[in-house]
Every structure is written in structure tokens, then in C-alpha cells.
N, C-alpha and C positions, 0 to 999 in steps of 0.2 A: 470523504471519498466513497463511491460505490462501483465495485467491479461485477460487471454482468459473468452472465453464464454459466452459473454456480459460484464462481470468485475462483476459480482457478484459472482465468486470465486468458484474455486470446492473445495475439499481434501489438504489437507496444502501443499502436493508434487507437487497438480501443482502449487501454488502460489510461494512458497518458489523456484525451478529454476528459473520462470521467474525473479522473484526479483534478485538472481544471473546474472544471465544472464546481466541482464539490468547495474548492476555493473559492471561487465568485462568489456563491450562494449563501458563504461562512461571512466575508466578507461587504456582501449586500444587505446579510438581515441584522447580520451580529457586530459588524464591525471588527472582527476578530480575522486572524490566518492559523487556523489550527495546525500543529506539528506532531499530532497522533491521528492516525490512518486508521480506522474502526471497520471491521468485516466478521461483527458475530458472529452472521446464521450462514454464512458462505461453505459450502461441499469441499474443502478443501483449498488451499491456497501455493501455488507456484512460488517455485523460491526464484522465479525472474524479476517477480514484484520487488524485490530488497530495494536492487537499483534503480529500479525506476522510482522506488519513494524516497530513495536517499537525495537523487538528483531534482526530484518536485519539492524537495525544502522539507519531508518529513523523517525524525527522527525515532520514530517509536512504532510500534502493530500492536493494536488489542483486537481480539476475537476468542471465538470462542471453539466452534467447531475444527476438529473432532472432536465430541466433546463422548465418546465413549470411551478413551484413552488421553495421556498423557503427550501431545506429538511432538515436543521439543525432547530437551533431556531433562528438562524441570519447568514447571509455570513461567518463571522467569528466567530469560536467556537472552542471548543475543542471536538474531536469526542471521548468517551471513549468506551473503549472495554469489552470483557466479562471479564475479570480477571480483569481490573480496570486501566488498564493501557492508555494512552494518546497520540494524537496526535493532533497539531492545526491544523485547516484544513478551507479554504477557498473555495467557492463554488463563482466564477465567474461567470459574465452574457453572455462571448461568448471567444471564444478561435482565432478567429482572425479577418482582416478588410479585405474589397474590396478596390481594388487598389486605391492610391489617395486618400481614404476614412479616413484613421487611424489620422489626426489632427483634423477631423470635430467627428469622433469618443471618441476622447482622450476629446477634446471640452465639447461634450454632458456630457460625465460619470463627467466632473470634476463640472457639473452644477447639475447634481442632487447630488452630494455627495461635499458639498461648505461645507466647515468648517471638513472636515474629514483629522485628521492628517496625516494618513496611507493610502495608498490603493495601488493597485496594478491593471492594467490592460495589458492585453493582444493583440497584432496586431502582423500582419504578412498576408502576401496571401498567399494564397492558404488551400485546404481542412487540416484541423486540424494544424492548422498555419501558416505551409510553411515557407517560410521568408523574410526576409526585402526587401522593393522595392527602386530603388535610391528617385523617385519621395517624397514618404514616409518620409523617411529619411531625405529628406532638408525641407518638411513641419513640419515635428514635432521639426527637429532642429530650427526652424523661430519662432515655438512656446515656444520651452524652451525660448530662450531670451525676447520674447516679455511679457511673462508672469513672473511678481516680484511679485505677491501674494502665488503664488504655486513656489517649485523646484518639475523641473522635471528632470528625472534622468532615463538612458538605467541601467537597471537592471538585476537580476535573483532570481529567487523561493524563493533559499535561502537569498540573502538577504536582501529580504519583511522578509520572516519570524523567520528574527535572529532579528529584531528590531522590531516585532510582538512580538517576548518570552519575551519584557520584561513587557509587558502587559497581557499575557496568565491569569494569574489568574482570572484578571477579563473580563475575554473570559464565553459566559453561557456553560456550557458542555450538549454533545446530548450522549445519551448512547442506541443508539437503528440503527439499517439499514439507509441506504439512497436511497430510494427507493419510488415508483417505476417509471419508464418510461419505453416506445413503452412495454409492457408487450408481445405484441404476441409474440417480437422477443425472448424470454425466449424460445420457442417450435421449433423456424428455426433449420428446420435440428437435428430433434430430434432422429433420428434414429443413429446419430453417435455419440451425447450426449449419447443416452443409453449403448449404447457399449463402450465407454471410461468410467462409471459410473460402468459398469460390467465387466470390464479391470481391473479396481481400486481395487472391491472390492474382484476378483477371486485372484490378488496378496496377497493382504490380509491373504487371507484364506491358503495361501500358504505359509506362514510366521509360523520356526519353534519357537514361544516364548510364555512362561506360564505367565497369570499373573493372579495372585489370586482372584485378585476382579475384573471381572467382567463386571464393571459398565466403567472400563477406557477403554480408546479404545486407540488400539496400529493403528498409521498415518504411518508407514514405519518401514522397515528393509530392509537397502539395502545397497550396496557398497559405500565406499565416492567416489568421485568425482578423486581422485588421486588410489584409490583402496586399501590403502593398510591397512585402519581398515571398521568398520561398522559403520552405523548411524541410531540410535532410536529414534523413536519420541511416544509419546505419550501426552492422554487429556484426562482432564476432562470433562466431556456435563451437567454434573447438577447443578453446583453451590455449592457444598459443598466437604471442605477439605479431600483429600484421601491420605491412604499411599497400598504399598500393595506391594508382593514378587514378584519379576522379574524374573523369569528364563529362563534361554539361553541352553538346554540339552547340545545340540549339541555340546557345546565351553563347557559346566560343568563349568557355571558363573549364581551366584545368587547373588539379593541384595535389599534389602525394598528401595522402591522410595517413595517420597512425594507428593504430588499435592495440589497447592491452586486452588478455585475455578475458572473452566474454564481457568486452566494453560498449555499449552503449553511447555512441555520442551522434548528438543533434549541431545541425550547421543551417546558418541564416545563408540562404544565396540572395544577393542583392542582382537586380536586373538592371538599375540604376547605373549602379558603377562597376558590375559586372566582376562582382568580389563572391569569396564564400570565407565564414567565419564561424568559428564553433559558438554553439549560442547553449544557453539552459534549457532542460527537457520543457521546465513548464513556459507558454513562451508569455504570459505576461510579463515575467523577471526580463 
């Protein structure tokens, strides 16, 4: 997954392709569906993101930034979102090593953290990882055997955090942003922030659907991805259970939706048979 704009998230339509996006790509070169959401070097991160990664199938957040503080209540936590929903999420102290570096690195981290069952670090060169060097490589293999207090073990996200879930509960939970760092860069280049922000909202307004109440805000009407039904998204922003009549003129499709607080649900409108039904954020599923 990669979230523009610093990664603190705009409108759930740009978050939700990128997260596609980023599954095709996994699945085109790798053959793989990853279920850890990575956002090192991102300016801070919106805690709207939970649910939309919970509901694209992923289970877990590594990143890094801020990385001049602590911004959960510990490295490892569970980050919860506005509807209540979950994700473990580990906030590491750097995303990679200088060359030669990574066994005197692996070294350090494993001396301040002696007696830690789990943990997980990060190497590789170059900017935002890069990867493996030979040199690397034969040092930190010299280390796996030298060292019989510790296993060490070439890993992946997921599975750190499939033998993390079985301790999740007693992970503390953070239910708030992860924020802030470099704040200026929030305003770089704000003149094309504003215009993609008023792109956003002039589609919006352009959007032919009635809904009763008001208070919900409609996130999209727009073609699927294949073209050949519609896809609806709608939310709640206050915190409190909603229902309310949906109607579509143009198709002559009506129907009372529900909402839990700060809920996020996506609907397939069929033009065919003239239906609408709740579908998965990600709409390959």
C-alpha cells in the first residue's frame, strides 16, 4: 500500500485505489496478497486509515514516522479506529542500515531490548531500505550462528505479526492519529492540494443520489473498476448510529441503509437488475 500526500490520507477514494493498486502489484510480480500495510517515511498517519485497512483484508501497520517520539503508548499496540475496529501496528526506530553496518546494527537493538521474546528489525541499503548487500549478508549469517542465546531468522511483516496475534490482546490500544512530524511539509505544494481537495468535492456535488439524512456523507458514486455495475460508499462523521432512505432517481432504486458509528460501508448498485447491495471496500474481493 502507498498513501499520498504525506500519508495522512485524503477522502477514502484516494486511499482505497492506492491500497488496490498496491494488491495487484503484490500479486502480479509476487504472486502473493500481503496483509501488512507499510508507511515508513509518511508525515504522520489518520486514524480513518484502521478501517479502511481492516476492511481491504489487512491486519497489521508498520511504519515509522514520527520517528522523534514514541506515538502510540508503546512500539507495539493496537491502533483502533473510529468505528472500533483494529489493527496491530508496530512503529520501528529506522527502516534501514549503511552498508557493512546491519550486524553491528542487529547487535545494538538486540542489547537494548535483551530479554524481549519478539521483535522485529529492519536493514537493507539504500533510501527507504533498498536491499540486501552480499557483505551484509555473510555478517549477519556469522551472527545467526555465533549467537545461541537469540534465533535469528530472515523474515517478513507478516510473519512477525502472525506470532504477535497471539499476544494482541495484551498489546495497550491507541485510538487516536499518529502524528505529528516535519508539520511544514503538510502545506508543500499546497496549491495542488487545494485543487485536488476541490476536484474531490466538485465530483461530489455532481453525484445524482438522495439521502434523507443529511448528516451522512456520501464518499463516491462511481463506475467499478471492470464497469459494469456502480459503487457507493458512504459514512458516518459523528459517532452515533444512523439509518436513512437512499435513493438513486435516475436507476428508480430506493432503500434504508444503516450505519454504526463512524462506519464506512461500500454498496455494489447493479443497473442490470436495478438492486443495491453491500459489497467489500476492496472491490476485487
Amino acid at each position: 500500500m502507498r498513501v499520498g500526500r504525506g500519508g495522512r490520507g485524503g477522502c477514502i477514494d484516494v486511499s482505497a485505489p492506492q491500497m488496490r493498486h498496491g494488491r495487484v502489484y503484490f500479486q502480479d510480480k509476487f504472486g502473493a496478497k500481503p496483509t501488512t500495510a507499510i508507511n515508513f517515511d509518511s508525515f504522520g498517519h489518520s486514524r480513518g486509515l484502521v478501517q479502511l485497512m481492516r476492511k481491504a483484508g489487512y491486519d497489521s501497520y508498520l511504519f515509522m514516522r514520527p520517528d522523534d517520539h514514541t506515538a502510540g503508548p508503546d512500539r507495539e499496540f493496537r491502533w483502533i479506529g473510529f468505528d472500533g475496529s483494529e489493527v496491530m501496528a508496530l512503529q520501528t526506530y529506522a527502516y534501514n542500515t549503511l552498508m557493512g553496518q546491519a550486524r553491528r546494527s542487529i547487535e545494538n537493538w538486540l542489547g537494548r531490548h535483551e530479554g524481549k521474546q519478539l521483535g522485529l528489525f529492519l536493514w537493507g541499503v539504500g533510501n527507504h531500505g533498498g536491499g540486501p548487500s552480499r557483505v551484509d549478508l555473510d555478517e549477519i549469517g556469522k551472527l545467526m550462528s555465533e549467537r545461541s542465546d537469540v534465533q535469528i531468522v530472515h523474515s517478513s511483516p507478516e510473519r512477525y505479526f502472525a506470532e504477535l496475534a497471539a499476544h494482541a490482546a495484551e498489546l495497550p490500544g491507541h485510538a487516536n492519529d499518529l502524528n505529528p512530524r516535519f508539520v511544514g511539509c503538510y502545506t508543500s505544494m499546497i496549491r495542488i492540494k487545494q485543487k485536488h481537495r476541490l476536484l474531490e468535492n466538485e465530483l461530489f456535488m455532481t453525484e445524482k443520489i438522495v439521502l434523507k439524512d443529511n448528516v451522512i456523507q456520501l464518499g463516491a458514486f462511481k463506475q467499478t473498476e471492470r464497469g459494469d455495475d456502480y459503487v457507493l460508499r458512504l459514512f458516518e462523521p459523528t459517532g452515533s448510529s444512523r439509518e436513512t432512505e437512499l435513493d438513486i432517481p435516475l436507476l428508480g432504486i430506493s432503500c434504508r441503509v444503516s450505519l454504526a458509528p463512524f462506519e464506512v460501508k461500500t454498496f455494489r448498485v447493479s443497473v442490470v437488475s436495478r438492486t443495491i447491495i453491500e459489497a467489500p471496500l476492496m472491490e476485487e474481493e
